[in-house]
C-alpha positions in Angstrom: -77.5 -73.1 117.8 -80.3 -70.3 117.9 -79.8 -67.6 115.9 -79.9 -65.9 119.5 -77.5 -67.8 120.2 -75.1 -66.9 117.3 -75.8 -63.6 117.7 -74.1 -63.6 121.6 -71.6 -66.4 120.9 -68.3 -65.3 122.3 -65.8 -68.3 123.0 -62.9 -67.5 125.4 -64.5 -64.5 126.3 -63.2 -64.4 130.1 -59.7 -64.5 128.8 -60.1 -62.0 126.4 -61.9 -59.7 129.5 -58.6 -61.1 131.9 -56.0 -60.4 128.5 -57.9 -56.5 129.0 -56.8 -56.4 132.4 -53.4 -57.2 132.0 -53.3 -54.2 129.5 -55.1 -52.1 131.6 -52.0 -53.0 134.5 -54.6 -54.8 136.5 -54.8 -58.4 137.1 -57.4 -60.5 138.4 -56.5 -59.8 142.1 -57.3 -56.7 141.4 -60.6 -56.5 139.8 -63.6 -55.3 141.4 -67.4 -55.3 140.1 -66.8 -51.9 139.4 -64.2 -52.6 137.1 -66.1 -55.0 134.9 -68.4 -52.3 134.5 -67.7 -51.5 130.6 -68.2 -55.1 129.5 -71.0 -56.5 131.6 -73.3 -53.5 132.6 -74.1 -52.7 128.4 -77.8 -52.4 129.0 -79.2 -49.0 128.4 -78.9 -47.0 131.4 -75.8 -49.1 132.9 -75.8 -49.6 136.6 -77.0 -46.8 137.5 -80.8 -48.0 135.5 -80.8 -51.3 137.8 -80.1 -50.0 141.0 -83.0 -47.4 140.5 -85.5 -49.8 139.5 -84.0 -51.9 142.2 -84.5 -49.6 144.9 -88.4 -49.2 143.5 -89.0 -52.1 144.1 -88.2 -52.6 147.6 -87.2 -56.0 148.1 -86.4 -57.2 151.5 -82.4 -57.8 152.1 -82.7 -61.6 152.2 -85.3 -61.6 149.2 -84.3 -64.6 146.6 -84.1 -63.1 142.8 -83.7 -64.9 139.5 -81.6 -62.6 136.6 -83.2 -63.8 133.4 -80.8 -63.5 130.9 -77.9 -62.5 133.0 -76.0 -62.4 130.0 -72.2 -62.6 132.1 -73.4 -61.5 135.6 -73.3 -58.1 135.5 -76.2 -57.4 137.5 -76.4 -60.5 139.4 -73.2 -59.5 140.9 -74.7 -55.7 141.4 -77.9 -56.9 142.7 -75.8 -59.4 145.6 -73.1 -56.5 146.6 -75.3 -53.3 147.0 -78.9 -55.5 148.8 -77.3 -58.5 150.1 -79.9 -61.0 148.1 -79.2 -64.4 146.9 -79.1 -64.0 143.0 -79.3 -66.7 140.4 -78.5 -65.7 136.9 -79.8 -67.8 134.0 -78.4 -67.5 130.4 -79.4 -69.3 126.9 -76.1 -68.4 126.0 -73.0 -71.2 127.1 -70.3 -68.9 126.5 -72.0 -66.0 128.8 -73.1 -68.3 131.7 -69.5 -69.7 131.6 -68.1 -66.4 131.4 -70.2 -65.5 134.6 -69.4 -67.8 136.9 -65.5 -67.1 136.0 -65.9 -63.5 136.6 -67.6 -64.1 140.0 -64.5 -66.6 141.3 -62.8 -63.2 140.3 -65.0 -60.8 141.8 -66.7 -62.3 144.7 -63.5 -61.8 147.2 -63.9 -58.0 146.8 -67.8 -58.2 147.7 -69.2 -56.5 150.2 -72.0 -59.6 150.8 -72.0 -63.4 151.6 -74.8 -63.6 149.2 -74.8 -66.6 147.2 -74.8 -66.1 143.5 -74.9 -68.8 140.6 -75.7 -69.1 137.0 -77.2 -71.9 134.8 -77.5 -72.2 131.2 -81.1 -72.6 130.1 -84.0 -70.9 128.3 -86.5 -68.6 130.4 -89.2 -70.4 128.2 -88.5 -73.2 130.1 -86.8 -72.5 133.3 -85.2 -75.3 135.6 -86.8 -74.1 138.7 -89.9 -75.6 141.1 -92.7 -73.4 141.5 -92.5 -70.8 144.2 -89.0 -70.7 143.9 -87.9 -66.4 143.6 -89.3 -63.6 145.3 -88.3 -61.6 142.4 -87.3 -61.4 138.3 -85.0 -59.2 137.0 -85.9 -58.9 133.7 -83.8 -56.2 131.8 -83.0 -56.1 128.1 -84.1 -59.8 127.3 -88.1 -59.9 126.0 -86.8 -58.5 122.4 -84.8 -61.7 121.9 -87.6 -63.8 122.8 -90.1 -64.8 119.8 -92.7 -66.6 122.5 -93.2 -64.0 125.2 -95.9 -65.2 126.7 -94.5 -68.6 127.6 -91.5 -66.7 128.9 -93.9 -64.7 130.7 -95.8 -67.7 132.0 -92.4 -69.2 133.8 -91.7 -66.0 135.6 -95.1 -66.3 137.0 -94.7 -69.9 138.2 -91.3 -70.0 139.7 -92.2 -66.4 141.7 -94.4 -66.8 145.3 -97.3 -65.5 145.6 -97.1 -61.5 145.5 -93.3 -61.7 144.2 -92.3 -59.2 141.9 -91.6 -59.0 138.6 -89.0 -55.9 137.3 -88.7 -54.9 133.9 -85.9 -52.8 132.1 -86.7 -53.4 128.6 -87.0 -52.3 124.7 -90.3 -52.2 123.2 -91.5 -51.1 119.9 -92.1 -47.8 118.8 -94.2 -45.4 116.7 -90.8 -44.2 114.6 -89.5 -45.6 111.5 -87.5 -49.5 112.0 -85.0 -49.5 113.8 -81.1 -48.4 112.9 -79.2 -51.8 112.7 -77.1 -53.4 114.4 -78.0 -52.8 117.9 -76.9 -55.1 121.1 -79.4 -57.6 121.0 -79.6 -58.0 117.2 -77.2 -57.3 113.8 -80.7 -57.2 111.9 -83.9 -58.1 112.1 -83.8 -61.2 112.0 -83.0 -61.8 115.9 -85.0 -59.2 117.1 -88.7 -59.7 118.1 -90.2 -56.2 119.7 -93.9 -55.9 120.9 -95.2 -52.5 121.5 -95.8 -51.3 124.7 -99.6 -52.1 124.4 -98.4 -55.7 123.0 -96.3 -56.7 126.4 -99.1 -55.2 128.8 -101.6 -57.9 127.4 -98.8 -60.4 128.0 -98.3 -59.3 131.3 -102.5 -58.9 132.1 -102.8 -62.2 130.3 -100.1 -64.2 132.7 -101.5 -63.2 136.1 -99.5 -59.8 136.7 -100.4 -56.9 137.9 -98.6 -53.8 137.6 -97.9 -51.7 140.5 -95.4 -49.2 138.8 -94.4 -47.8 135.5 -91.9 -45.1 134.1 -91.5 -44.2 130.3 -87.4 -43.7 130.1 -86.8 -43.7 126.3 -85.9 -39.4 126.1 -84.1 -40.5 129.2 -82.3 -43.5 126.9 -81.7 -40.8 124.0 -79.7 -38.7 126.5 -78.0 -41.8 128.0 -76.7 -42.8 124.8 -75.7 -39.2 123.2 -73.5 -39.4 126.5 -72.0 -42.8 125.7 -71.2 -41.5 122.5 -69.7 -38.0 123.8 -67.4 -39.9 125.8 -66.5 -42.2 123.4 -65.8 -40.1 120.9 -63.3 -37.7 123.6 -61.8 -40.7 125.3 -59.2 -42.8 123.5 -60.5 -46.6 123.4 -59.8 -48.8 126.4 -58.5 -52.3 126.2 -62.3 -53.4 128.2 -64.9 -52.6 126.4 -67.8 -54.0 124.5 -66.3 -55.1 121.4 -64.3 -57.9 123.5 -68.3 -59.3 123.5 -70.0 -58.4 120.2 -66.8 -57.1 117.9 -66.8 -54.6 115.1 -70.3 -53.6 115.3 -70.4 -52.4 118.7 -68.8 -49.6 117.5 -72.2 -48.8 115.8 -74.6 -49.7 118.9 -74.4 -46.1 120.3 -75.0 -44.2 117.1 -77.6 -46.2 116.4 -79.1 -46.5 119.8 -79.3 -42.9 120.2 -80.9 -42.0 116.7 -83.7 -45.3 117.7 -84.5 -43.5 120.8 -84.4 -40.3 119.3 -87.1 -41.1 116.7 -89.0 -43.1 119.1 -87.9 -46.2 116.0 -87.7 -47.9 120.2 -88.9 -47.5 123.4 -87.3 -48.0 126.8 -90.0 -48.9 130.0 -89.2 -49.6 133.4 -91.9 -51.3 135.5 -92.8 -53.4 138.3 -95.4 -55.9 138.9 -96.8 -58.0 141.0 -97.7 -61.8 140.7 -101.6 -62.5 141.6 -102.3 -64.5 144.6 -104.8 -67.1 143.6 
């Protein structure tokens, strides 16, 4: 196992999510995507950030997307019930691809779509798709836990079409001080691998994208995060939340979040951009 890997490990996790339910006075007949909202929409921004960037980006309704590191399906379910696409989540993680396809068989009857949505276990260095394959990438919180970037990079370009598009919600480096640990994707530096912003545009230039869009959301982030951690310290804890996933030191992510966007010790980016036709 990666250290990745260790970092995200969570055995069981769909019964502790299911055991959260039951305390909540919700079973799984009940639960809707919306409800699975505090443990699989933890990327910065929540929901709210992906449907945005979603809705930038324009995809046709029957468009094909691939959700690299779907972590356990949040936004693959999103993405299928609010535009109808067909959504294929990949994970490195065995206990989060698991976890997703339980919470679909869960959620799915409450859907609004017929889309078709499925997850595989696998690395986006190496992913276990033919060329040509997605009209989109959802790429959203995943690049800092991923030393080799431009191989990663490289198999987003070859499984999209000619002209497909690749999104990106993610973390770059900043101009602060290091970051505040331990944040969601790493409990020290030892797991996490951020480029600066000028870093990940000569990935991108460098494995045939082109960018076609581009937003700067880290005062946004700051703000998001100084609201997480309003409510959180107002509202008495819920049985779902994000330490079922990452334990004791979630309690810290939002502190720590919110003083790394603050001091610009990270960056947030949204952008979208286009695969060159040859």
């Amino acid at each position: 196992m990666t250290s990745v890997e260790d970092h995200y490990a969570c055995p069981d996790l769909a019964q502790k999510i299911r055991a959260a339910f039951e305390l909540s006075g919700k079973t799984i007949r009940d639960i809707s995507i919306r409800d699975l909202g505090p443990v699989d929409q933890l990327h910065t921004g929540g929901a709210p950030a992906t449907l945005a960037l979603m809705k930038k980006a324009n995809l046709p309704e029957n468009s094909r997307v691939l959700d690299a590191g779907c972590g356990i399906g949040g936004s693959s379910r999103l993405l299928a019930d609010t535009f109808g696409f067909t959504v294929t989540g990949i994970d490195l993680v065995t206990d989060f691809v698991e976890t997703a396809r339980t919470l679909s068989e869960w959620a799915v009857p409450h859907l609004d779509t017929g889309s078709d949505i499925s997850f595989d276990q696998g690395s986006v260095t190496d992913l276990p798709y033919e060329d040509n394959t997605f009209d989109a990438v959802l790429c959203q919180h995943i690049l800092m836990n991923i030393p080799d970037k431009a191989a990663g990079l490289k198999e987003f370009s070859r499984v999209l079409r000619s002209g497909g598009k690749l999104i990106l919600h993610e973390i770059t480096d900043g101009d602060g001080p290091a970051p505040q640990m331990p944040v969601p994707w790493a409990s020290n530096a030892s797991t996490s691998f951020l480029v600066s912003r000028e870093q990940l545009a000569e990935y991108l230039s460098s494995t045939g994208f082109t960018q076609v869009f581009f937003e700067d959301e880290t005062e946004a982030s700051a703000r998001w995060w100084q609201k997480v951690n309003e409510i959180t310290a107002k509202a008495p804890a819920r049985p779902l939340n994000p330490r079922l996933v990452f334990g004791d030191n979630a309690a810290r992510f939002g502190p720590n979040m919110e003083k790394n966007f603050s001091n610009r010790a990270v960056c947030c980016i949204c952008a979208i951009l286009t695969k060159n036709t040859v």
